[in-house]
Phi, psi and omega in degrees: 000338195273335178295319213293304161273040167291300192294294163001331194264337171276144174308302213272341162274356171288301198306298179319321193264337168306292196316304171330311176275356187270317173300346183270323162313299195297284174304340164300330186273328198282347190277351169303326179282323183303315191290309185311308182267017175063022185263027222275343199241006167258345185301315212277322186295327186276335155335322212256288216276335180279039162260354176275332186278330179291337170280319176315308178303284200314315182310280207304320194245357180047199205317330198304107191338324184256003162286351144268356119349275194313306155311336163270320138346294175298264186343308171333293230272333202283273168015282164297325177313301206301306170320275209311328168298294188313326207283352215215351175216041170191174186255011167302122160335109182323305228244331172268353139314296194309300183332295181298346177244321185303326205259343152292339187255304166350286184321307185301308202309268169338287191294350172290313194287325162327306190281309177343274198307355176242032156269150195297123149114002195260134185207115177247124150258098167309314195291335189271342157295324207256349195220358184097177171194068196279004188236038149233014171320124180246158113070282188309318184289324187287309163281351167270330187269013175256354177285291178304350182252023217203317173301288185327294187307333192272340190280307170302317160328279167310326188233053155325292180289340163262323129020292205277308207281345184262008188239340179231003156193092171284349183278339192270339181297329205264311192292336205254013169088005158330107170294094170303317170331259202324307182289022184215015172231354176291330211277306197313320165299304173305285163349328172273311189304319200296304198306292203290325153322309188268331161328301170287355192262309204214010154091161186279001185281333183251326175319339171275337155353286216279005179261310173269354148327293185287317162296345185285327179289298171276341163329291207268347152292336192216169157223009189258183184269302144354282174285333176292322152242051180264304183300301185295329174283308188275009148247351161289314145337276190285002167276325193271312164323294180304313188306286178319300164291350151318279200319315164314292245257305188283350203040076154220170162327118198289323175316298219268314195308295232271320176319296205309330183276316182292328191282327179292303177312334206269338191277325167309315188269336174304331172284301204245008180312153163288317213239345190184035151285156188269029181228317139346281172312307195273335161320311185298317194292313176295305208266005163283319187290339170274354137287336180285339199282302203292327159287338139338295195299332194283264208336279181346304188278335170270332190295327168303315195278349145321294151314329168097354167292143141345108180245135162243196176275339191277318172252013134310295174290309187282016188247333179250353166078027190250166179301153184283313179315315176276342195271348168293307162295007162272321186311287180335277214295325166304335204265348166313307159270045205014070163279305179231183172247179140220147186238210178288321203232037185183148208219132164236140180274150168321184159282313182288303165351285157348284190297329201267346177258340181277344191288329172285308159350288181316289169342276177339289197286309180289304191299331176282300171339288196300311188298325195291289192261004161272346204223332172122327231276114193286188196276346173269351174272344200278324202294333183305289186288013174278305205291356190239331168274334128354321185262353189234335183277105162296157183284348152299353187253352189243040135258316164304357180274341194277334178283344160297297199286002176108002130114000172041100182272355219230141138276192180284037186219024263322039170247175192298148195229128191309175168249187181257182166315308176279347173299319211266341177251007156300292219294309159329000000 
């Protein structure tokens, strides 16, 4: 740690965790749109594709930062015109256009910079395009990419709302007199400007990382827009920042570091999310499934003791095929909610218990009705998808199923369909 703020102490590693963070911002923000509109792959072609306008600025103007500004720019802005032409005059698939112009304009990038580096007195780091150099940021590089980030944000500020409405109803966009054109080819232009900042930092193979990473990353945190990029800007930050002072710590590259760090968050939310974590996700899934098991379990003790049978645990499991173990741990939480009693060899239900097997009972035979007579569905087919829809349809939607089909008394199989709360106060 004491190198680390060694290094730290130099101009030039000042310069590196600045740009680093302005780029880490830039691209958090601009990747909310990208992600949103689904563009994770015009993000990666323009990325690709300014490396033919960065040899062009260099032919005419050698290092200076804005003829290569500029030039990588023009390329951007070609690029997309270009997707979007082919995309609009030929029967290609959008993502094998983008394919076709990105890896073409990549290739001119490359033989350009080839033939470059074999002029006498000429020095191109092909490696420092494609993966960064942030800890070569000079003056120039610096005051330009704090331009660009400065734009951007301001840009983004101002036209939100055209923005937000072309990005989740470009048709409600277009009647209200939106150009949907003009906005998706302005994002392409910011994209670009985005692209060409992140050049020295992490280069063009990784800058869509740092565009659909992050955001992707708050994607999975929020659901409003705002916040997401807000969310998104401060970890494309703190991604690019922790990467740069790793890569410093560790002497290894900053570029690929600076990924690697974004990938790791995305992998923490992707986990730990509140709202659309995969740990989470799967908590709703066990315990939905551990309500359907135990109502099963209910409908099962009443359909035996209906039948005038016994009901044990043993024949619970052979009538629902579930394990002896979960049908014991269901028996508890019934017997918690006072559903049902038990004694060693016989299980009964309550006064409430009852009522709550007869309302699945009900459920089931209507909803196998409404597939019958409404959907077509012969009689031997009806028990699966009664049974899965039953589990899922509050019961206000299966009184309107009972007042459509007609309040019913019979399902298609003839036995009786319990009546509800309002069947019992129609009688009344």
């Amino acid at each position: 740690m004491t190198d680390l703020f060694e290094i730290l102490q130099y101009e030039y590693s000042i310069r590196a965790l600045i740009a680093s963070s302005i780029v880490g911002m830039t691209c958090g923000i601009l990747g909310c749109f990208v992600t949103l509109r689904r563009m994770a792959l015009i993000g990666d072609a323009l990325s690709h594709a300014v490396l033919p306008g960065v040899v062009i600025g260099f032919i005419f103007w050698g290092h200076d930062p804005l003829a290569i500004f500029i030039g990588a720019v023009v390329a951007g802005l070609f690029t997309a015109i270009l997707i979007t032409w082919i995309q609009r005059n030929s029967i290609t698939k959008e993502d094998s256009s983008i394919g076709i112009v990105f890896t073409g304009m990549f290739a001119l990038g490359i033989i350009g910079i080839s033939w470059l580096t074999k002029k006498e007195g000429i020095h191109l780091d092909m490696k420092g395009f494609l993966f960064g150099n942030v800890l070569g940021v000079s003056n120039g590089d610096l005051w330009l990419t704090a331009l660009i980030g400065i734009y951007v944000l301001i840009c983004i500020t101002l036209f939100f709302k055209y923005f937000f409405i072309t990005t989740f109803d470009p048709v409600i966009a277009a009647t209200m007199g939106v150009s949907v054109a003009v906005i998706h080819y302005f994002l392409m232009f910011l994209l670009s400007l985005s692209v060409v900042a992140s050049l020295q930092s992490v280069g063009v193979i990784l800058v869509v990382a740092m565009l659909i990473v992050p955001s992707s990353t708050a994607y999975l945190l929020t659901d409003k827009l705002k916040v997401m990029i807000i969310i998104s800007a401060f970890l494309g930050l703190l991604s690019a920042t922790s990467g740069l002072l790793i890569a410093i710590l560790l002497e290894i590259t900053p570029g690929p570091t600076m990924t690697v760090m974004a990938v790791l968050f995305f992998g923490a939310a992707l986990l730990f999310s509140p709202k659309k974590g995969f740990l989470i996700n799967s908590y709703r899934k066990l315990k939905k499934q551990f309500i359907i098991d135990h109502q099963d379990i209910l409908k099962t003790i009443y359909y035996k003791i209906k039948a005038g049978g016994s009901v044990n645990r043993i024949a619970i499991v052979d009538y629902l095929n579930i394990s002896l173990s979960k049908i014991k741990i269901h028996l508890l939480y019934l017997r918690r909610l006072r559903l049902i009693n038990t004694t060693k060899d016989k299980i009964v239900l309550t006064e409430k218990g009852n009522h709550q097997a007869i309302k699945l009972v009900r459920a089931h035979r209507l909803w196998e009705t409404y597939l019958a007579t409404k959907m077509g569905l012969p009689a031997e087919e009806l028990h699966e998808p009664a049974e899965k829809i039953e589990h899922l349809l509050p019961e206000e939607i299966l009184e309107k199923v009972d007042q459509v089909l007609g309040h019913p008394q019979k399902d298609p199989h003839g036995q009786p369909i319990p009546k509800g709360d309002e069947g019992k106060e129609r009688e009344k």
